[in-house]
Structure formats: structure tokens, C-alpha cells
mmCIF file of the N, C-alpha and C atoms, coordinates in Angstrom:
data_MODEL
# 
_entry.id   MODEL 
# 
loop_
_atom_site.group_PDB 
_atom_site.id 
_atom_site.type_symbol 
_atom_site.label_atom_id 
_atom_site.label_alt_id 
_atom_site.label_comp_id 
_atom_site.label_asym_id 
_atom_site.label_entity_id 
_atom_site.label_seq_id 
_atom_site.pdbx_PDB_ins_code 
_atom_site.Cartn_x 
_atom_site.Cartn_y 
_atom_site.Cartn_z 
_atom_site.occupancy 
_atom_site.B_iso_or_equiv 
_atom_site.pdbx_formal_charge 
_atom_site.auth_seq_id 
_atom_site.auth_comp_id 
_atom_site.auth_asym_id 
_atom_site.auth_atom_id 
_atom_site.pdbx_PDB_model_num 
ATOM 1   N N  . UNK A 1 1  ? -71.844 133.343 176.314 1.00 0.00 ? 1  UNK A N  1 
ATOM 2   C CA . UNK A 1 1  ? -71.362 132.542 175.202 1.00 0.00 ? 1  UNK A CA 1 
ATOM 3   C C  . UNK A 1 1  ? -70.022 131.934 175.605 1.00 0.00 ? 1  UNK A C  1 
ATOM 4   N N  . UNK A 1 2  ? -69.779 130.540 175.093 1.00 0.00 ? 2  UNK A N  1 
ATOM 5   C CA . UNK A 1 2  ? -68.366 129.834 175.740 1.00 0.00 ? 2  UNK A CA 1 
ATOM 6   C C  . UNK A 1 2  ? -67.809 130.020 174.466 1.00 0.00 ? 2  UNK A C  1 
ATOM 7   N N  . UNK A 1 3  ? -66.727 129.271 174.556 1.00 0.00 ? 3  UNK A N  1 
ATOM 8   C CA . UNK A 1 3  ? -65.877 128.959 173.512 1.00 0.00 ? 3  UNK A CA 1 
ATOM 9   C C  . UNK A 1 3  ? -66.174 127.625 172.878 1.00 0.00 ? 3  UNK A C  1 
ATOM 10  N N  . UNK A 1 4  ? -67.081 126.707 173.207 1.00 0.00 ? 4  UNK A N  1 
ATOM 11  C CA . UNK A 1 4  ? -67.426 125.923 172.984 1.00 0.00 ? 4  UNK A CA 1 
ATOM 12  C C  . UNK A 1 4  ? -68.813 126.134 172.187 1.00 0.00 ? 4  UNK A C  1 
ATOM 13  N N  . UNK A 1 5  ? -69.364 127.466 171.806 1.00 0.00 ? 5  UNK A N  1 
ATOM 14  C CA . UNK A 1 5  ? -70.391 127.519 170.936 1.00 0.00 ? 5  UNK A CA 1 
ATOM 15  C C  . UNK A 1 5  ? -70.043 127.876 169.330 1.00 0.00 ? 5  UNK A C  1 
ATOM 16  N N  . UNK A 1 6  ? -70.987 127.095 168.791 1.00 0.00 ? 6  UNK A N  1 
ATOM 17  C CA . UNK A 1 6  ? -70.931 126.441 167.192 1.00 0.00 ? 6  UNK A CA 1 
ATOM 18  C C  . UNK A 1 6  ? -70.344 127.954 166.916 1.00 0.00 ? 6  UNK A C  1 
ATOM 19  N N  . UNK A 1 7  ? -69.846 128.346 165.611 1.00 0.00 ? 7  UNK A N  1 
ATOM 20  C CA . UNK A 1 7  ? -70.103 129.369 164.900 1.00 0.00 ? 7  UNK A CA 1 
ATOM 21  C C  . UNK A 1 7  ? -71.015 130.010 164.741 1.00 0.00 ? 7  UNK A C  1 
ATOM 22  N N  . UNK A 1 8  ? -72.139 128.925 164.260 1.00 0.00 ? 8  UNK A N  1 
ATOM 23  C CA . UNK A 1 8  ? -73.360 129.650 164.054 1.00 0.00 ? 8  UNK A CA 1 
ATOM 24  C C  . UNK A 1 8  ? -74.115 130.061 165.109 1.00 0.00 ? 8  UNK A C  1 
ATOM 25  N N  . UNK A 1 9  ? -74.217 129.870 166.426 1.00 0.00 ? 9  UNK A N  1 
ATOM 26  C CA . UNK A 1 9  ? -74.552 129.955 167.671 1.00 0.00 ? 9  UNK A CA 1 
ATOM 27  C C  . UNK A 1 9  ? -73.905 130.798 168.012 1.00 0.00 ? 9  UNK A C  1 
ATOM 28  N N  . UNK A 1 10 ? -72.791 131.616 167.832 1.00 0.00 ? 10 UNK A N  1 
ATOM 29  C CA . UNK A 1 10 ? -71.980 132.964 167.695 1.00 0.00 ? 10 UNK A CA 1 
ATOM 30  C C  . UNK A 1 10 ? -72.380 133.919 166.867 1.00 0.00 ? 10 UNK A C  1 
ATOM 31  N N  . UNK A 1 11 ? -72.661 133.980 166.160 1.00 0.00 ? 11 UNK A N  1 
ATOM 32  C CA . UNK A 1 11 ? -73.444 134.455 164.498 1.00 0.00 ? 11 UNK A CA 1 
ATOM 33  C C  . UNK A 1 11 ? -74.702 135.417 165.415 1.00 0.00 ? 11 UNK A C  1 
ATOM 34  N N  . UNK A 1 12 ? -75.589 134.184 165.745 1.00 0.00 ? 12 UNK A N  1 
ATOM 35  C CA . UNK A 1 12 ? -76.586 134.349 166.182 1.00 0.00 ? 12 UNK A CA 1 
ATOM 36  C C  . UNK A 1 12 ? -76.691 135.270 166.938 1.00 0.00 ? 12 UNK A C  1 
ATOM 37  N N  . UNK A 1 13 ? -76.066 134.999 168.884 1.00 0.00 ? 13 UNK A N  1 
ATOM 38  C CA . UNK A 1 13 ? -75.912 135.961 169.320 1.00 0.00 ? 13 UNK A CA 1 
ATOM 39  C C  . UNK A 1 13 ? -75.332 137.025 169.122 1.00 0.00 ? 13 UNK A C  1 
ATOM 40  N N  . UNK A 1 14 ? -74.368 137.443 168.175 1.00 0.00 ? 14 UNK A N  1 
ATOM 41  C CA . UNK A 1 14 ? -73.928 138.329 167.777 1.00 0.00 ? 14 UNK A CA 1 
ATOM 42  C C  . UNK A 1 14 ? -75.033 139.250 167.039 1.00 0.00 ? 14 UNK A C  1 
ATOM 43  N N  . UNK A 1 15 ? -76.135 138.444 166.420 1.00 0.00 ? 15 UNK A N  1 
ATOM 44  C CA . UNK A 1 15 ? -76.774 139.025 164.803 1.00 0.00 ? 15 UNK A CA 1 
ATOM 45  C C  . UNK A 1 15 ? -78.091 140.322 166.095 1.00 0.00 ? 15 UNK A C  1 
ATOM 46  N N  . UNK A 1 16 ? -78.329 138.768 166.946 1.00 0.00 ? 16 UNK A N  1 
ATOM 47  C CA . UNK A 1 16 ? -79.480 139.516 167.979 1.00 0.00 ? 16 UNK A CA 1 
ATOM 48  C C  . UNK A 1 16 ? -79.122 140.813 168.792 1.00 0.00 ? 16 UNK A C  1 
ATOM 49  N N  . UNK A 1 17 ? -77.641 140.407 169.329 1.00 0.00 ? 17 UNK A N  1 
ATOM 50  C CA . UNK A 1 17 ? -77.038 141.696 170.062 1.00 0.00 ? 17 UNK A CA 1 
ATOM 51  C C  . UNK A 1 17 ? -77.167 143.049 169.109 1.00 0.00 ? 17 UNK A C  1 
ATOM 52  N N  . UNK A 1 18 ? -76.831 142.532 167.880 1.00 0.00 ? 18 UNK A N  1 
ATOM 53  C CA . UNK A 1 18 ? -76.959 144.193 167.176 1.00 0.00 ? 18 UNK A CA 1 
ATOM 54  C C  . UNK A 1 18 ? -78.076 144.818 166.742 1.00 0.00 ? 18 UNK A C  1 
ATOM 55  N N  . UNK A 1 19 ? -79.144 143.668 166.574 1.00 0.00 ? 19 UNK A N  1 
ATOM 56  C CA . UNK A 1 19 ? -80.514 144.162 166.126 1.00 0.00 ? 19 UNK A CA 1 
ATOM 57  C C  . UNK A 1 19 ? -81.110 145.152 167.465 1.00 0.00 ? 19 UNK A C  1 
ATOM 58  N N  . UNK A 1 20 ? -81.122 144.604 168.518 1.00 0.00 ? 20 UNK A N  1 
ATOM 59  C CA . UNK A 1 20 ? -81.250 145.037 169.613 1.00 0.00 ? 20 UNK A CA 1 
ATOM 60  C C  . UNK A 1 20 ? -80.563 146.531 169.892 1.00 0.00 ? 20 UNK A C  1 
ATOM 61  N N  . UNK A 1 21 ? -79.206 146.679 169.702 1.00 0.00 ? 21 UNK A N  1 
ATOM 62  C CA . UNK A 1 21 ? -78.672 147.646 170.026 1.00 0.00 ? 21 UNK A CA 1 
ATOM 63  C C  . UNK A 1 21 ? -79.484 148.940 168.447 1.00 0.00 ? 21 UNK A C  1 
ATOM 64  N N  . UNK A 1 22 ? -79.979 148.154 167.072 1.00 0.00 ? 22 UNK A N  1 
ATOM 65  C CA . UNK A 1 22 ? -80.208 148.893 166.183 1.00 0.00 ? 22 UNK A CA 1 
ATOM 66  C C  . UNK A 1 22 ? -81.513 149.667 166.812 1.00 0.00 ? 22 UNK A C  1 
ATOM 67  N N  . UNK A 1 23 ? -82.321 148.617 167.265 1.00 0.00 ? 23 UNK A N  1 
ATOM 68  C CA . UNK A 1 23 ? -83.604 149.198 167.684 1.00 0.00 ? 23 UNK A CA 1 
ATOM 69  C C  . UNK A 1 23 ? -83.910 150.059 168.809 1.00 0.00 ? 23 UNK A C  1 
ATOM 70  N N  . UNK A 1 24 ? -82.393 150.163 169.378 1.00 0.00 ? 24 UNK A N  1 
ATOM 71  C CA . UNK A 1 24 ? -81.942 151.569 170.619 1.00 0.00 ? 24 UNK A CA 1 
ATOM 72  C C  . UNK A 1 24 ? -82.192 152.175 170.196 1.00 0.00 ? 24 UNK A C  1 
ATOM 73  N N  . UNK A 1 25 ? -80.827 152.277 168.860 1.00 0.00 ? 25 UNK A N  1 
ATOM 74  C CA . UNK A 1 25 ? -80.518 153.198 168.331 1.00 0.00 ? 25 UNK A CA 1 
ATOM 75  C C  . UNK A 1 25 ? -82.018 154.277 167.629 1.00 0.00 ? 25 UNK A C  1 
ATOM 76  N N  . UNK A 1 26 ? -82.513 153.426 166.636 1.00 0.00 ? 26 UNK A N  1 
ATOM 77  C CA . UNK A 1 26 ? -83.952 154.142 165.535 1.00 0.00 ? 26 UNK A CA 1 
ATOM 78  C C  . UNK A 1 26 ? -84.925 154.527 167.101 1.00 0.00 ? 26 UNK A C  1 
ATOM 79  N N  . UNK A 1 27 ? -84.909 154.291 168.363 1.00 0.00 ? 27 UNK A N  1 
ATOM 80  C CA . UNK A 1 27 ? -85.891 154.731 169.056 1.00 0.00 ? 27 UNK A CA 1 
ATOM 81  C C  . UNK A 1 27 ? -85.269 156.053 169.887 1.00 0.00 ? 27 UNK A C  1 
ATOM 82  N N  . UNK A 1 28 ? -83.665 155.975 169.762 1.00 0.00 ? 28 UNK A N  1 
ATOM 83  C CA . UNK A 1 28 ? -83.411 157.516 170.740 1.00 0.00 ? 28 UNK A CA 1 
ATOM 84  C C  . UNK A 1 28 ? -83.123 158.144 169.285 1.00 0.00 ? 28 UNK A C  1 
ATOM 85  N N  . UNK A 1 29 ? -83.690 157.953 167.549 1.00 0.00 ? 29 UNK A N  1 
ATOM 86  C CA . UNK A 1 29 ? -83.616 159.143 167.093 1.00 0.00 ? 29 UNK A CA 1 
ATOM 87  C C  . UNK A 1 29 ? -84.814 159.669 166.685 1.00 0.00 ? 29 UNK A C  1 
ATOM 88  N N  . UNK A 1 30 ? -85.798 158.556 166.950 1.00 0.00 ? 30 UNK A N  1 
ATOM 89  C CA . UNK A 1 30 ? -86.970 159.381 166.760 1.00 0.00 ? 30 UNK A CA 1 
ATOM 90  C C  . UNK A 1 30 ? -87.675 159.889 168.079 1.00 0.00 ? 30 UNK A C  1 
ATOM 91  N N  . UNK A 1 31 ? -87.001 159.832 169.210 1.00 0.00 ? 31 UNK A N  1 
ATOM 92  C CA . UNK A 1 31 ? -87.470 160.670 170.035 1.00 0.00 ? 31 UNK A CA 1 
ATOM 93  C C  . UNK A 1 31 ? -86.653 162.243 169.910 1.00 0.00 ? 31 UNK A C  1 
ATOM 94  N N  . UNK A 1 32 ? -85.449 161.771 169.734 1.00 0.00 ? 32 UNK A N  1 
ATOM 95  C CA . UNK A 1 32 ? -84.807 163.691 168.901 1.00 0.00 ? 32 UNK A CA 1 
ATOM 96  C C  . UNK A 1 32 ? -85.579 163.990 167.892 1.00 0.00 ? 32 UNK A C  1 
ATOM 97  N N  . UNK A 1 33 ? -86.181 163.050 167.145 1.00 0.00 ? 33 UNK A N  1 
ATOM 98  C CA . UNK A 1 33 ? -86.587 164.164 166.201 1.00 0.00 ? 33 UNK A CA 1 
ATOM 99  C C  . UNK A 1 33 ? -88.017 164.552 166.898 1.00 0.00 ? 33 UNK A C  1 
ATOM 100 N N  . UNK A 1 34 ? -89.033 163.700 167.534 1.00 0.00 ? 34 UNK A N  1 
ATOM 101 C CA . UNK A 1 34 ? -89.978 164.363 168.295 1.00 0.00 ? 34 UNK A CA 1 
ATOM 102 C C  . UNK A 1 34 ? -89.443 165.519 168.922 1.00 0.00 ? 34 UNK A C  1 
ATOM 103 N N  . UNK A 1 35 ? -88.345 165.695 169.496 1.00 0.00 ? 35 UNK A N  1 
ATOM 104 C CA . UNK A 1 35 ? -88.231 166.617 170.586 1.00 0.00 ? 35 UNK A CA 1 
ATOM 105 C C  . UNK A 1 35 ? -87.977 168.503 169.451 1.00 0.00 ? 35 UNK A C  1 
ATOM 106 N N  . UNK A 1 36 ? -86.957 167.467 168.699 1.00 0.00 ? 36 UNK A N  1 
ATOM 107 C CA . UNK A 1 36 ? -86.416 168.749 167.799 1.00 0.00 ? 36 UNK A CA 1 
ATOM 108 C C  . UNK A 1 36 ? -87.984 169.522 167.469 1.00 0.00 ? 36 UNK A C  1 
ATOM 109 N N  . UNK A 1 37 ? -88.911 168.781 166.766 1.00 0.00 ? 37 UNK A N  1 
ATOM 110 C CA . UNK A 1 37 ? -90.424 169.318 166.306 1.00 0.00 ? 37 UNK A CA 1 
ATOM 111 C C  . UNK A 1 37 ? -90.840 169.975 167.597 1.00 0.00 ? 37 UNK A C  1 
ATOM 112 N N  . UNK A 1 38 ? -90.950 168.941 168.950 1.00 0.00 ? 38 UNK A N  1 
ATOM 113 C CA . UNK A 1 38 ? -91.414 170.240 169.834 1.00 0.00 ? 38 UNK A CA 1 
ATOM 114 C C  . UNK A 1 38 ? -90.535 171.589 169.724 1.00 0.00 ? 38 UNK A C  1 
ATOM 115 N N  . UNK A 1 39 ? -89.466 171.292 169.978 1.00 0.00 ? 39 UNK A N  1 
ATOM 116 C CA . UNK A 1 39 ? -88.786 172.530 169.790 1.00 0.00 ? 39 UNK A CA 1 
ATOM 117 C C  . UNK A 1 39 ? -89.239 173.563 169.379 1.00 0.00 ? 39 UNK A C  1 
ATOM 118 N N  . UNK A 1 40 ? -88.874 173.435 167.882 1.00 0.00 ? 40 UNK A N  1 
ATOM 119 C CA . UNK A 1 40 ? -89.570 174.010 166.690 1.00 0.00 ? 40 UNK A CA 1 
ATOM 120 C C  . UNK A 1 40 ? -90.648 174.691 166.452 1.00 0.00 ? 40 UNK A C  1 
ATOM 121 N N  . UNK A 1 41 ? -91.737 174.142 167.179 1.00 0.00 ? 41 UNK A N  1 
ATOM 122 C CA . UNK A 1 41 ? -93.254 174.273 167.591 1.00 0.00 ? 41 UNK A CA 1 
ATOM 123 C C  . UNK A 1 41 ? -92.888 176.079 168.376 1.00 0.00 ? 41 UNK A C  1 
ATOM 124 N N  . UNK A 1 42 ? -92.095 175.165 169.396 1.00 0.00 ? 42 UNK A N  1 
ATOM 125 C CA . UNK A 1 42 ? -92.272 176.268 170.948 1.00 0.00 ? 42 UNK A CA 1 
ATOM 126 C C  . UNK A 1 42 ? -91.398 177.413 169.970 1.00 0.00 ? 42 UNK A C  1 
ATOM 127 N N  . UNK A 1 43 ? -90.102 177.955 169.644 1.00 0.00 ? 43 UNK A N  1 
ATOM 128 C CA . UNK A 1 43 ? -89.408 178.323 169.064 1.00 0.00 ? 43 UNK A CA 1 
ATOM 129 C C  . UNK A 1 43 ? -90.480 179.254 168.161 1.00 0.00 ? 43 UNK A C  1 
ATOM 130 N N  . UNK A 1 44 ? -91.101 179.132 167.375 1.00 0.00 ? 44 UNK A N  1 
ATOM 131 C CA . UNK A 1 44 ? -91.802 179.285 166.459 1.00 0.00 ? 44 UNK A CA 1 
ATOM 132 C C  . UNK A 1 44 ? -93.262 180.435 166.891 1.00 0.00 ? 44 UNK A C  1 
ATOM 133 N N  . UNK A 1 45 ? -93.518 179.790 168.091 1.00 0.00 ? 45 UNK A N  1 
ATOM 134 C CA . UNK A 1 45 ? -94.258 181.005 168.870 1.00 0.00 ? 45 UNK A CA 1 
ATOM 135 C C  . UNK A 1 45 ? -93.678 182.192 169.315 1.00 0.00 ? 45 UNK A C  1 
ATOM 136 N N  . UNK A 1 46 ? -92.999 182.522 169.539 1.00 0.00 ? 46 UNK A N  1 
ATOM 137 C CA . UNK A 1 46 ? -92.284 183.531 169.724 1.00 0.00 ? 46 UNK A CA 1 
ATOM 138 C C  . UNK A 1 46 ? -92.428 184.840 168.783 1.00 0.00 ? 46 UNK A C  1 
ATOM 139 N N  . UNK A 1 47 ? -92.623 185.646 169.438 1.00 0.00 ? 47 UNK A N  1 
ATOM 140 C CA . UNK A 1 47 ? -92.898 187.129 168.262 1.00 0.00 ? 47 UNK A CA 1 
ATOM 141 C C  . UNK A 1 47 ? -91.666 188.272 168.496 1.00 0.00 ? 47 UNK A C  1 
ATOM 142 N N  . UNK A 1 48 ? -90.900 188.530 167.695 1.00 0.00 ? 48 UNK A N  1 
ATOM 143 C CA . UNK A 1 48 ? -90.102 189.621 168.066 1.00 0.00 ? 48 UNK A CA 1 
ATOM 144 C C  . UNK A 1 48 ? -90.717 190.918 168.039 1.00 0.00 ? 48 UNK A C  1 
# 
């Protein structure tokens, strides 16, 4: 991006950069929560 792009052409890449970084985000927490459930699973077998 220059300094020579519109506002809204700033907006933009800005709006995409974060959607992008959102859709990181919602995919490394539903792999914790997959993992937490395996966990849980394995955890859960266990007999004292």
C-alpha cells in the first residue's frame, strides 16, 4: 500500500488483513478445542 492509496483502498486492505488474521484466529481455536476433547477422551480412560 503507498501513500498515494484512496482511503477507501486503505479501508479495504486493512478490512481484508483482519478478516484474514480473524479466520487464523476461529481456526487455531477450534483446533484447541478439538485437541482439549481429545484430551478429555484420553484423560477419561484412565481407571484409578
Amino acid at each position: 500500500m503507498t501513500s498515494l492509496a484512496t482511503p477507501s483502498e486503505q479501508i479495504s486492505v486493512k478490512t481484508q488483513s483482519t478478516d484474514h488474521a480473524l479466520q487464523e484466529t476461529a481456526e487455531a481455536i477450534d483446533l484447541l478445542s478439538q485437541r482439549a476433547t481429545s484430551l478429555g477422551q484420553l484423560v477419561g480412560r484412565f481407571k484409578i
